[in-house]
PyMOL Python script that loads the backbone (N, CA, C, O; Angstrom):
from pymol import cmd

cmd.read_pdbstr("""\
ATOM      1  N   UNK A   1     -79.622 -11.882 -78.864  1.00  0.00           N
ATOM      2  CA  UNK A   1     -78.985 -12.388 -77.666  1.00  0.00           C
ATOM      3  C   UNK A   1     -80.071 -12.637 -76.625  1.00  0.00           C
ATOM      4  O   UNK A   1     -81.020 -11.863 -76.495  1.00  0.00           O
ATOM      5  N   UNK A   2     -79.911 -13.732 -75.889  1.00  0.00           N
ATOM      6  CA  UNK A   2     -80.279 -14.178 -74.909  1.00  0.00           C
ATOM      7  C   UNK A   2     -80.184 -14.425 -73.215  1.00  0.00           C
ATOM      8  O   UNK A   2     -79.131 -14.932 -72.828  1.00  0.00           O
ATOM      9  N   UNK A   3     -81.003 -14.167 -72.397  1.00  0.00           N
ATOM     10  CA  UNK A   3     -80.216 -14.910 -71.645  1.00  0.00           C
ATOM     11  C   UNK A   3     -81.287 -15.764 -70.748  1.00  0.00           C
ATOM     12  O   UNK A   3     -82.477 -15.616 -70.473  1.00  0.00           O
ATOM     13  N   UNK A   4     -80.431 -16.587 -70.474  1.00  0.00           N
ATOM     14  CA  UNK A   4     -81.245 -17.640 -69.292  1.00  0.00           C
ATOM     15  C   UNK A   4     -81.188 -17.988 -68.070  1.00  0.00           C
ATOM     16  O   UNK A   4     -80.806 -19.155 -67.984  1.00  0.00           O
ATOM     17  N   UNK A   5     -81.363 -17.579 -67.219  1.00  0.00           N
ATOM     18  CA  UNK A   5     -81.159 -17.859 -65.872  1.00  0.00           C
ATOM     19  C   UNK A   5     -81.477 -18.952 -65.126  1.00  0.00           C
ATOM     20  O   UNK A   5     -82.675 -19.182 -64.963  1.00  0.00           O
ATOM     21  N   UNK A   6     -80.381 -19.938 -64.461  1.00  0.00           N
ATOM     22  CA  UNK A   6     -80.895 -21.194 -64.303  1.00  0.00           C
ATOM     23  C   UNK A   6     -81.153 -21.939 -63.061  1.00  0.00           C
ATOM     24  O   UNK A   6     -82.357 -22.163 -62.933  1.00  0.00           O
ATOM     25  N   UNK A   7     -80.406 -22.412 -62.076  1.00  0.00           N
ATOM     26  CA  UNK A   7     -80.579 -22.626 -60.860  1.00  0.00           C
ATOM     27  C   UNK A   7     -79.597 -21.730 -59.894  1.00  0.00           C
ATOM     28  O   UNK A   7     -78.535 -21.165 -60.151  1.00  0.00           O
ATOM     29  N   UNK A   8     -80.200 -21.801 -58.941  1.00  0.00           N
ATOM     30  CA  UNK A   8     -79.373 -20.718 -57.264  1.00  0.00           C
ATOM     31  C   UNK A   8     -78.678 -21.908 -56.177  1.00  0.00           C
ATOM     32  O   UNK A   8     -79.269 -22.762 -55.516  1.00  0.00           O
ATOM     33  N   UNK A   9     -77.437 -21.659 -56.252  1.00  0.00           N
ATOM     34  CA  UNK A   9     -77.536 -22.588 -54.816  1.00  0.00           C
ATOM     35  C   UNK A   9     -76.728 -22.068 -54.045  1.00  0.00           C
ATOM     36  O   UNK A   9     -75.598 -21.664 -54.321  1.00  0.00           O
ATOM     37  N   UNK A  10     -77.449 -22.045 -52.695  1.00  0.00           N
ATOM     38  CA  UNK A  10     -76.825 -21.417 -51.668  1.00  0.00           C
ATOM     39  C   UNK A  10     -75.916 -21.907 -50.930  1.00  0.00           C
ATOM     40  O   UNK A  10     -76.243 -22.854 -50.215  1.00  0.00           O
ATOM     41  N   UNK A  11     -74.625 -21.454 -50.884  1.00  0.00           N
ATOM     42  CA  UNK A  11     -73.256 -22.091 -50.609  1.00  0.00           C
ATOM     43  C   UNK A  11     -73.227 -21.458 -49.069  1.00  0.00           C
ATOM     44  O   UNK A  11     -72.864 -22.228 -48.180  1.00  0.00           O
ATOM     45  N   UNK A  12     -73.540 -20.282 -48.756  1.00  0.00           N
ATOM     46  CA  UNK A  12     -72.901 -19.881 -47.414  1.00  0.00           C
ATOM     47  C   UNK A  12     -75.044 -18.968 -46.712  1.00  0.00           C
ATOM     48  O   UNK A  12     -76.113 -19.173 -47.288  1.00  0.00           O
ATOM     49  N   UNK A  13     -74.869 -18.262 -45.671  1.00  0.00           N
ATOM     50  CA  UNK A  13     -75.609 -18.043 -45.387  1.00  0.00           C
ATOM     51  C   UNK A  13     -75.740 -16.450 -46.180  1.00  0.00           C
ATOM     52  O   UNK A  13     -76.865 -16.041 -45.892  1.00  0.00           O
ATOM     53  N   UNK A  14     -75.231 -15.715 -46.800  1.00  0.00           N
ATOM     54  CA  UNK A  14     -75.025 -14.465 -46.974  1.00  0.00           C
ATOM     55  C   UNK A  14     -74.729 -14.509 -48.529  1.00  0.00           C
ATOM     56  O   UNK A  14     -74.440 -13.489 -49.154  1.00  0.00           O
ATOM     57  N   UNK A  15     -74.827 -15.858 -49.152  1.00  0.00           N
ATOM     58  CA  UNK A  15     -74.237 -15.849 -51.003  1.00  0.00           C
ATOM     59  C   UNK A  15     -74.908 -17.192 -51.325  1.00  0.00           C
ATOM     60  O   UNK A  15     -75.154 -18.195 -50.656  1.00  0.00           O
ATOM     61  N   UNK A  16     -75.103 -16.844 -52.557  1.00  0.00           N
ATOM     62  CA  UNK A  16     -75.778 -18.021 -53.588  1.00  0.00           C
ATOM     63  C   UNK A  16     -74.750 -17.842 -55.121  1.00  0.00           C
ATOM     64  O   UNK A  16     -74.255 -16.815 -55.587  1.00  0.00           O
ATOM     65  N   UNK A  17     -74.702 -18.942 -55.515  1.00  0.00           N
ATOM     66  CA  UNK A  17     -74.239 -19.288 -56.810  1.00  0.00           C
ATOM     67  C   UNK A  17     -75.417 -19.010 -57.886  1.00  0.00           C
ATOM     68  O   UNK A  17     -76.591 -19.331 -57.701  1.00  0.00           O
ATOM     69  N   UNK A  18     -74.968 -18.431 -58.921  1.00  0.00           N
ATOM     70  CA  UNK A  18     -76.086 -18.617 -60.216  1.00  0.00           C
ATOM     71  C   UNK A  18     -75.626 -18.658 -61.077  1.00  0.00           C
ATOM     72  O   UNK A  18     -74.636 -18.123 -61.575  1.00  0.00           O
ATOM     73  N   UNK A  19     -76.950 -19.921 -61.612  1.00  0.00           N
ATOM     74  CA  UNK A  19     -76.129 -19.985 -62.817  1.00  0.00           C
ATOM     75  C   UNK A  19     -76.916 -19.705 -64.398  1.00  0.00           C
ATOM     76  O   UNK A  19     -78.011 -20.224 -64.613  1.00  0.00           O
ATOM     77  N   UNK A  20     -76.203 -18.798 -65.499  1.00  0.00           N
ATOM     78  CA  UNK A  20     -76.457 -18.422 -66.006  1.00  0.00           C
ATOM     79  C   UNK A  20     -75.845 -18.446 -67.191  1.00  0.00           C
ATOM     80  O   UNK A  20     -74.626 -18.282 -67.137  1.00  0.00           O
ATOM     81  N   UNK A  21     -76.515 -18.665 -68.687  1.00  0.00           N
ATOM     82  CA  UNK A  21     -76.751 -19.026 -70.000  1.00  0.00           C
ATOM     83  C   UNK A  21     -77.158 -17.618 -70.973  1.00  0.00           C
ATOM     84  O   UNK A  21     -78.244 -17.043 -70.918  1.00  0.00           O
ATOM     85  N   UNK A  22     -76.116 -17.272 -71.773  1.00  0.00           N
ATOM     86  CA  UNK A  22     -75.974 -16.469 -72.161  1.00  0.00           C
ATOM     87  C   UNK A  22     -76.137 -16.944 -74.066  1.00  0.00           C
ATOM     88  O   UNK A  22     -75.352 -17.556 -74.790  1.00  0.00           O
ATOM     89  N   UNK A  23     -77.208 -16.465 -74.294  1.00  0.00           N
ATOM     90  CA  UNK A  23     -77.189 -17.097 -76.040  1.00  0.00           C
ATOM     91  C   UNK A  23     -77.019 -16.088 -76.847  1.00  0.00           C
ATOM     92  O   UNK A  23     -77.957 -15.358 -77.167  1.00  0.00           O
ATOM     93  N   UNK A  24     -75.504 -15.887 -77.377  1.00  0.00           N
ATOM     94  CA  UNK A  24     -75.411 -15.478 -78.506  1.00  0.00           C
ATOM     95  C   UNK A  24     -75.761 -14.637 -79.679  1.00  0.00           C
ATOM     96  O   UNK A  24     -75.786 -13.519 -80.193  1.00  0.00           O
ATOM     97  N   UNK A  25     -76.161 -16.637 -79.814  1.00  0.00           N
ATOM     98  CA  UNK A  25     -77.374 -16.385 -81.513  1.00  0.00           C
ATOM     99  C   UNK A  25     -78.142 -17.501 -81.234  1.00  0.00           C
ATOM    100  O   UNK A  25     -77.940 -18.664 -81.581  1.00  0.00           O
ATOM    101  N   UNK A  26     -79.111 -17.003 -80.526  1.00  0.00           N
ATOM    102  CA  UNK A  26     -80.085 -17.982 -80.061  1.00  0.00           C
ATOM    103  C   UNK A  26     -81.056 -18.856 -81.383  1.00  0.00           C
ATOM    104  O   UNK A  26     -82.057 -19.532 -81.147  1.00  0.00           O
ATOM    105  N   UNK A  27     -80.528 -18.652 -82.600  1.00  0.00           N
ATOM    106  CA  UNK A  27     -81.096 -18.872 -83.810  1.00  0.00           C
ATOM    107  C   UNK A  27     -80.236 -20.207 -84.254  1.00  0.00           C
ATOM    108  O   UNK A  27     -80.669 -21.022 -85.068  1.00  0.00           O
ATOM    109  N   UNK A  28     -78.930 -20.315 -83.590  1.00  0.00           N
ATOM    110  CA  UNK A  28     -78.124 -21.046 -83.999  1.00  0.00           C
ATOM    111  C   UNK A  28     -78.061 -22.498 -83.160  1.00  0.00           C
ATOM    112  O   UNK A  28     -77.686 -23.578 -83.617  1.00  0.00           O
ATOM    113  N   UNK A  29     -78.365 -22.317 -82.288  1.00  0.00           N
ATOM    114  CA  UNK A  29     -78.349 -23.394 -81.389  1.00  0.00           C
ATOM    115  C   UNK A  29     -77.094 -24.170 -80.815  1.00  0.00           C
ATOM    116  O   UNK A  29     -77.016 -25.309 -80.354  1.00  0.00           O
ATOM    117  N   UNK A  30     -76.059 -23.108 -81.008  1.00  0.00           N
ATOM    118  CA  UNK A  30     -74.892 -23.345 -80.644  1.00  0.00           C
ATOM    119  C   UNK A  30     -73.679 -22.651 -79.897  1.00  0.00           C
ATOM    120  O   UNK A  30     -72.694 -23.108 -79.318  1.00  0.00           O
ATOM    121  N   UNK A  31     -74.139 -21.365 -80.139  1.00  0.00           N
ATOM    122  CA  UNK A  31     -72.928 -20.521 -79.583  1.00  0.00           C
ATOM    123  C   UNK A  31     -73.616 -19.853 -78.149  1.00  0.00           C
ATOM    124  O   UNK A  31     -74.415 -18.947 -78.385  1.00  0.00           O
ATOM    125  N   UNK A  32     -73.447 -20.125 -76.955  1.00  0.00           N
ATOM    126  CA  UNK A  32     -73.518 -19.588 -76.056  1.00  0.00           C
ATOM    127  C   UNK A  32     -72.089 -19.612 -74.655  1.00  0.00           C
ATOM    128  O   UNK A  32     -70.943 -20.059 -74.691  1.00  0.00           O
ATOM    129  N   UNK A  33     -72.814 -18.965 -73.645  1.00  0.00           N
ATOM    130  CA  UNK A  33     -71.581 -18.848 -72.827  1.00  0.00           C
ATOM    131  C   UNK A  33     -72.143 -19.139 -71.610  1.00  0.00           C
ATOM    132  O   UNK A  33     -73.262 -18.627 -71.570  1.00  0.00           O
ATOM    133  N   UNK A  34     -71.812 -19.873 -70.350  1.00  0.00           N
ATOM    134  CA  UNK A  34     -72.062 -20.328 -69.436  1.00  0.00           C
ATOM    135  C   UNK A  34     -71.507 -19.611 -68.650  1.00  0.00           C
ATOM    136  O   UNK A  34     -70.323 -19.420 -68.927  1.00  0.00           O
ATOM    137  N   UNK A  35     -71.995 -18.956 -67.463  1.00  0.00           N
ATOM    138  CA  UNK A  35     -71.357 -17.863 -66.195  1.00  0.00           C
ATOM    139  C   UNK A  35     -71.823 -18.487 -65.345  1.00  0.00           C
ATOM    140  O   UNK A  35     -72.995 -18.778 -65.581  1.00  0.00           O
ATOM    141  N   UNK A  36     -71.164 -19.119 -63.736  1.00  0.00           N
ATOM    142  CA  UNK A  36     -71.733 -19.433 -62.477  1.00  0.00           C
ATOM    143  C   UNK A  36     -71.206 -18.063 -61.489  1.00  0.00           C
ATOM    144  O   UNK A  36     -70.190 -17.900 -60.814  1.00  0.00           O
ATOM    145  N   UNK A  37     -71.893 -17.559 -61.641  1.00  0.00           N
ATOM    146  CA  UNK A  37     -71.784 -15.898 -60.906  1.00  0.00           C
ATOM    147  C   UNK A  37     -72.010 -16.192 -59.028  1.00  0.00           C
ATOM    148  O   UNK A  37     -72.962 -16.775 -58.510  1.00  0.00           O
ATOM    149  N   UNK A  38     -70.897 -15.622 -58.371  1.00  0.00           N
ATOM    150  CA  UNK A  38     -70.912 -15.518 -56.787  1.00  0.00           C
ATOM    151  C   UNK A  38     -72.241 -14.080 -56.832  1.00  0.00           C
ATOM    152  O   UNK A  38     -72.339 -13.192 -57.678  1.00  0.00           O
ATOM    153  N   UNK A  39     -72.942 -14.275 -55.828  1.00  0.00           N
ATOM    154  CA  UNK A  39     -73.986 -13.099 -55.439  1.00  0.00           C
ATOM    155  C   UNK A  39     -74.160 -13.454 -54.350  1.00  0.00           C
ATOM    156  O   UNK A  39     -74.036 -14.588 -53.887  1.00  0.00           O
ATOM    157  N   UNK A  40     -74.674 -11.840 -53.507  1.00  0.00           N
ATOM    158  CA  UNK A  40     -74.914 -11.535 -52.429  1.00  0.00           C
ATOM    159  C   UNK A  40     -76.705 -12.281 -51.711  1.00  0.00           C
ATOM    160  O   UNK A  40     -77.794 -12.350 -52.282  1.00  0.00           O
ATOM    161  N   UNK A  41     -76.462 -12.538 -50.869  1.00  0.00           N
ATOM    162  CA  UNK A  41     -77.767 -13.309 -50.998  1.00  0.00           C
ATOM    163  C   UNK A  41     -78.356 -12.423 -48.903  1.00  0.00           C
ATOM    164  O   UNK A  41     -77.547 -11.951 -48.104  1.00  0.00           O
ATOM    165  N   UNK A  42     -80.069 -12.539 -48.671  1.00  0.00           N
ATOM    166  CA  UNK A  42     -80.325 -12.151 -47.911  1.00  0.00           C
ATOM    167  C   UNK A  42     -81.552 -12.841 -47.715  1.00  0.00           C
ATOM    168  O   UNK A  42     -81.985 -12.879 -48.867  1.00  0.00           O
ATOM    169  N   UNK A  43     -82.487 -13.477 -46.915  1.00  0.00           N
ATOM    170  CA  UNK A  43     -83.199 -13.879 -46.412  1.00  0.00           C
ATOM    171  C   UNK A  43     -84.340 -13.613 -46.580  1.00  0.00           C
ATOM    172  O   UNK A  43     -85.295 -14.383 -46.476  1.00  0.00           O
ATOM    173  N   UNK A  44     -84.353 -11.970 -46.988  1.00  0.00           N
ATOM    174  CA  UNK A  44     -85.598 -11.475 -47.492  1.00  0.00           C
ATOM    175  C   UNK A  44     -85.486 -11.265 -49.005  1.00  0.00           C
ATOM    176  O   UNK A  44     -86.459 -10.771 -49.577  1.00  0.00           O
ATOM    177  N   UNK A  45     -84.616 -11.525 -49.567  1.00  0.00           N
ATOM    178  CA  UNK A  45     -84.573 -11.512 -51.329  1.00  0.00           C
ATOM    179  C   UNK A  45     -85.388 -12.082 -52.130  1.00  0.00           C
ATOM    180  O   UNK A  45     -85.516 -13.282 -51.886  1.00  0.00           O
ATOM    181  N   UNK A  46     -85.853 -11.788 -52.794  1.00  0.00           N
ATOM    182  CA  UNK A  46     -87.256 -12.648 -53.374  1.00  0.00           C
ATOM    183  C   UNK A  46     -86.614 -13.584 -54.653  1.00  0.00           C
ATOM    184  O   UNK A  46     -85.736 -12.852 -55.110  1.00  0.00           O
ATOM    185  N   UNK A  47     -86.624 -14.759 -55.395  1.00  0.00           N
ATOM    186  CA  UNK A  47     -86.357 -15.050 -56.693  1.00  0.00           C
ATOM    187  C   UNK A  47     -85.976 -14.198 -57.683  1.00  0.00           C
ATOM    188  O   UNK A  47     -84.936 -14.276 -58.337  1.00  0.00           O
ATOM    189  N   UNK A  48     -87.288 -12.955 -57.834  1.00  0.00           N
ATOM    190  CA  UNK A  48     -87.174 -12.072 -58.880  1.00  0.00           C
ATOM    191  C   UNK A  48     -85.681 -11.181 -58.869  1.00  0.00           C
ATOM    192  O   UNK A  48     -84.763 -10.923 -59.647  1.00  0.00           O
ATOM    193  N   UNK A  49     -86.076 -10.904 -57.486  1.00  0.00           N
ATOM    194  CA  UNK A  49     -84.618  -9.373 -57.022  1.00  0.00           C
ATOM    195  C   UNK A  49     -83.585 -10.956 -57.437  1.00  0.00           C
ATOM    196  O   UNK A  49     -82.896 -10.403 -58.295  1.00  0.00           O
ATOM    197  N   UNK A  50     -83.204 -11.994 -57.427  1.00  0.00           N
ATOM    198  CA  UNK A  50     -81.766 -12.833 -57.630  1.00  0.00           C
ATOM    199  C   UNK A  50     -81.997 -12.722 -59.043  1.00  0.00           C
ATOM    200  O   UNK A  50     -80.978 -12.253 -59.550  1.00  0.00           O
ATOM    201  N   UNK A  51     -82.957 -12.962 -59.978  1.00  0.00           N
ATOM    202  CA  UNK A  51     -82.956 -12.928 -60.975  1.00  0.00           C
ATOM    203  C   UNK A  51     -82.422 -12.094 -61.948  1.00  0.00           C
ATOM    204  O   UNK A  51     -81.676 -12.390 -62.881  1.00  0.00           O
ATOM    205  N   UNK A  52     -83.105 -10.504 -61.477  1.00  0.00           N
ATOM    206  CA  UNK A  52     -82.250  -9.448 -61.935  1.00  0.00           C
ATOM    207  C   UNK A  52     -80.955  -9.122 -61.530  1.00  0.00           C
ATOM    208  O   UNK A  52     -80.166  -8.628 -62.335  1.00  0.00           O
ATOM    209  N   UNK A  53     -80.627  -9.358 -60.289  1.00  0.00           N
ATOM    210  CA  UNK A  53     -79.168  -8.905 -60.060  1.00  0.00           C
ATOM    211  C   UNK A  53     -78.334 -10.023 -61.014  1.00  0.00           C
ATOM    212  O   UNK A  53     -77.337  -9.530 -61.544  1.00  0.00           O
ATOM    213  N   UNK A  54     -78.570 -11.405 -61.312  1.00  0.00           N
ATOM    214  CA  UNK A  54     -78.104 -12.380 -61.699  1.00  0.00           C
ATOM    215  C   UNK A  54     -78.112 -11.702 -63.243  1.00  0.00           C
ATOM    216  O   UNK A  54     -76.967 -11.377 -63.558  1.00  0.00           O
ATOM    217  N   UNK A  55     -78.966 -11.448 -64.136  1.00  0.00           N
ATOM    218  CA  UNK A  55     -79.098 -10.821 -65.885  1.00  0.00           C
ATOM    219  C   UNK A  55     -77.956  -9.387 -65.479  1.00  0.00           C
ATOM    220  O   UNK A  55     -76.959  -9.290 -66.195  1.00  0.00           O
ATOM    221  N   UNK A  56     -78.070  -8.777 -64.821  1.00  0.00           N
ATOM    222  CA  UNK A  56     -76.931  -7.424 -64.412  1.00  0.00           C
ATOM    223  C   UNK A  56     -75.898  -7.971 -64.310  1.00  0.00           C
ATOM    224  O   UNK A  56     -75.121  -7.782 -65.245  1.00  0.00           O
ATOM    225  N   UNK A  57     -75.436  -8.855 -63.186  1.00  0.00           N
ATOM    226  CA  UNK A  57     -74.175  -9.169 -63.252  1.00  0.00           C
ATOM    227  C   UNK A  57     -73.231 -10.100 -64.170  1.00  0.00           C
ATOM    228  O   UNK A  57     -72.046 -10.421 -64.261  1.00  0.00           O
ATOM    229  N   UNK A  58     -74.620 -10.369 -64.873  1.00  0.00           N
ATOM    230  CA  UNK A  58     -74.060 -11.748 -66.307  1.00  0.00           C
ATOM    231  C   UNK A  58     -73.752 -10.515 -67.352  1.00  0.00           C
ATOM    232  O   UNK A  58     -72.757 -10.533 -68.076  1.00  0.00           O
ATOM    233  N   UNK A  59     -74.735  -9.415 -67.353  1.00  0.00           N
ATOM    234  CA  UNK A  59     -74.366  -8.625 -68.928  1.00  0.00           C
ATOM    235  C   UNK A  59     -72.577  -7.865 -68.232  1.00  0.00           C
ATOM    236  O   UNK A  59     -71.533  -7.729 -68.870  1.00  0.00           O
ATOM    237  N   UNK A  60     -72.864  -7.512 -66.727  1.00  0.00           N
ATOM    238  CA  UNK A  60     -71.266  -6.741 -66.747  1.00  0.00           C
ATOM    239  C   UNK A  60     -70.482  -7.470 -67.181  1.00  0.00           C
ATOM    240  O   UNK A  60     -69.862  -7.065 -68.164  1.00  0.00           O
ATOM    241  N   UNK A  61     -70.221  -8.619 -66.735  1.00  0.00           N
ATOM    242  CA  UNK A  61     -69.064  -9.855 -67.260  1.00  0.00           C
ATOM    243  C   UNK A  61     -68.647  -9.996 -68.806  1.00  0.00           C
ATOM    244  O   UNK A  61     -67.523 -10.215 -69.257  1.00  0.00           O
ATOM    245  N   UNK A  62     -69.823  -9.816 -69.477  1.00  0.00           N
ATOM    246  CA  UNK A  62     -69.750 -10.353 -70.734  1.00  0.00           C
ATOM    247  C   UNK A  62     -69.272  -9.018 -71.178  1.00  0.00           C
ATOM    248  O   UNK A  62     -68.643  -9.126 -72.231  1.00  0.00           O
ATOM    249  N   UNK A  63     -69.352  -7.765 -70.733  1.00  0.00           N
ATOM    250  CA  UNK A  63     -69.118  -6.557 -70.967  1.00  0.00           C
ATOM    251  C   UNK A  63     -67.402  -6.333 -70.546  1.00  0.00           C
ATOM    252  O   UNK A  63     -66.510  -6.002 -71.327  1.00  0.00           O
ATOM    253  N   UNK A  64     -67.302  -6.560 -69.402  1.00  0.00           N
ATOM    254  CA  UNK A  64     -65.772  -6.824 -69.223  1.00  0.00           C
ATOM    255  C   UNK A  64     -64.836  -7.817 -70.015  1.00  0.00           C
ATOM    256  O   UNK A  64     -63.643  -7.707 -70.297  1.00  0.00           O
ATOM    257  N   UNK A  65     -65.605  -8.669 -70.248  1.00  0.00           N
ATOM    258  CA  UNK A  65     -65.201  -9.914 -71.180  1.00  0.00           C
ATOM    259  C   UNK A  65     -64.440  -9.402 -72.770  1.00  0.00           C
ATOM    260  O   UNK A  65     -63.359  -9.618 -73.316  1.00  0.00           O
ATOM    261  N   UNK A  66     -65.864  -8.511 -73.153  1.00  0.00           N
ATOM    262  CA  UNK A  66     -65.084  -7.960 -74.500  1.00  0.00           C
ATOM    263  C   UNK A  66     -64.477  -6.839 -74.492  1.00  0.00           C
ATOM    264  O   UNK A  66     -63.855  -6.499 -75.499  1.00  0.00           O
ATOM    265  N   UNK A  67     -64.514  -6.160 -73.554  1.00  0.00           N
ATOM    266  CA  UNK A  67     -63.271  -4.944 -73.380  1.00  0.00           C
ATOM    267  C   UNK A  67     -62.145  -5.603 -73.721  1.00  0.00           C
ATOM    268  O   UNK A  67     -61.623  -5.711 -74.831  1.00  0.00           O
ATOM    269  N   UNK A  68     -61.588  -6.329 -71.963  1.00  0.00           N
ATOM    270  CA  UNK A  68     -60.632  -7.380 -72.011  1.00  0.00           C
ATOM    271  C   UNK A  68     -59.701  -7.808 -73.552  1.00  0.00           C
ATOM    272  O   UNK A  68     -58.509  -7.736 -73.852  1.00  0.00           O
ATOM    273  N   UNK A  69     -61.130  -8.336 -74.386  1.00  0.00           N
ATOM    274  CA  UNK A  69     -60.409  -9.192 -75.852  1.00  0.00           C
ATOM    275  C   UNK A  69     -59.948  -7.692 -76.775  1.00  0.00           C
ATOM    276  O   UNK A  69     -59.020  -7.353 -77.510  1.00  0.00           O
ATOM    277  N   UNK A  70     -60.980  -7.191 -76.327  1.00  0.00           N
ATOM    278  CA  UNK A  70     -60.402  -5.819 -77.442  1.00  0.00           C
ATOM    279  C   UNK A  70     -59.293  -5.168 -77.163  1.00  0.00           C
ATOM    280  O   UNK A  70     -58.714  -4.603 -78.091  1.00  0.00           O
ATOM    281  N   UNK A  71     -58.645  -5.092 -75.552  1.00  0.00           N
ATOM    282  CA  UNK A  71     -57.790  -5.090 -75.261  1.00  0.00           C
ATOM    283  C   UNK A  71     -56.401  -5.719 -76.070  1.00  0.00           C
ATOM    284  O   UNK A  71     -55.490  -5.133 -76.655  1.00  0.00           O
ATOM    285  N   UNK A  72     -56.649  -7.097 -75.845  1.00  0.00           N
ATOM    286  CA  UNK A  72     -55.788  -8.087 -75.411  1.00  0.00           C
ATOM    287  C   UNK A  72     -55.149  -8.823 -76.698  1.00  0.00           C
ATOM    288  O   UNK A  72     -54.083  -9.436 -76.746  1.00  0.00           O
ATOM    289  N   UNK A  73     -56.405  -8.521 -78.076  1.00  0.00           N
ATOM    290  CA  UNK A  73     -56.286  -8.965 -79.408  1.00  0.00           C
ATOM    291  C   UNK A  73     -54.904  -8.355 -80.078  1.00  0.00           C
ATOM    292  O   UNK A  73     -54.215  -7.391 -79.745  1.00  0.00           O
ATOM    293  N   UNK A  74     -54.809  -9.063 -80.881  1.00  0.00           N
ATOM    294  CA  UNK A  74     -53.513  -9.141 -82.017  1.00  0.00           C
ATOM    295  C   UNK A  74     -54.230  -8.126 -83.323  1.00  0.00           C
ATOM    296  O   UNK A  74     -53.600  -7.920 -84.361  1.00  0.00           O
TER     297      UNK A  74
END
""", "prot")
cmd.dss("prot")
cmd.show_as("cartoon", "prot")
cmd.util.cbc("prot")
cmd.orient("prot")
């Protein structure tokens, strides 16, 4: 598994959008998952600090994601 972190754009003065690429089976060249994640954004935040909060808040999702199905499955 993969992930890729891709562009930021800042919608309000206090939040940025990110967007983020989640591969699978990065062997396959096909199965991935696309997340545009809301984050907290600050003036003094560097790229890196968006970067990591952005890979954290992409793995919780995908983590809630399969609870959710394991939940929710037949």
């Amino acid at each position: 598994m993969e992930i890729d972190i891709g562009s930021f754009t800042r919608v309000e003065e206090n939040t940025v959008y990110a967007e983020v690429t989640i591969y699978t089976d990065p062997n396959s060249s096909g199965e991935n998952v696309s997340l545009y994640l809301k984050l907290p954004y600050k003036v003094e935040t560097t790229l890196d600090e968006l970067e990591k909060l952005a890979r954290s808040e992409a793995i919780k999702q995908m983590r809630a994601a399969a609870d959710w199905l394991a939940e929710n499955s037949a």
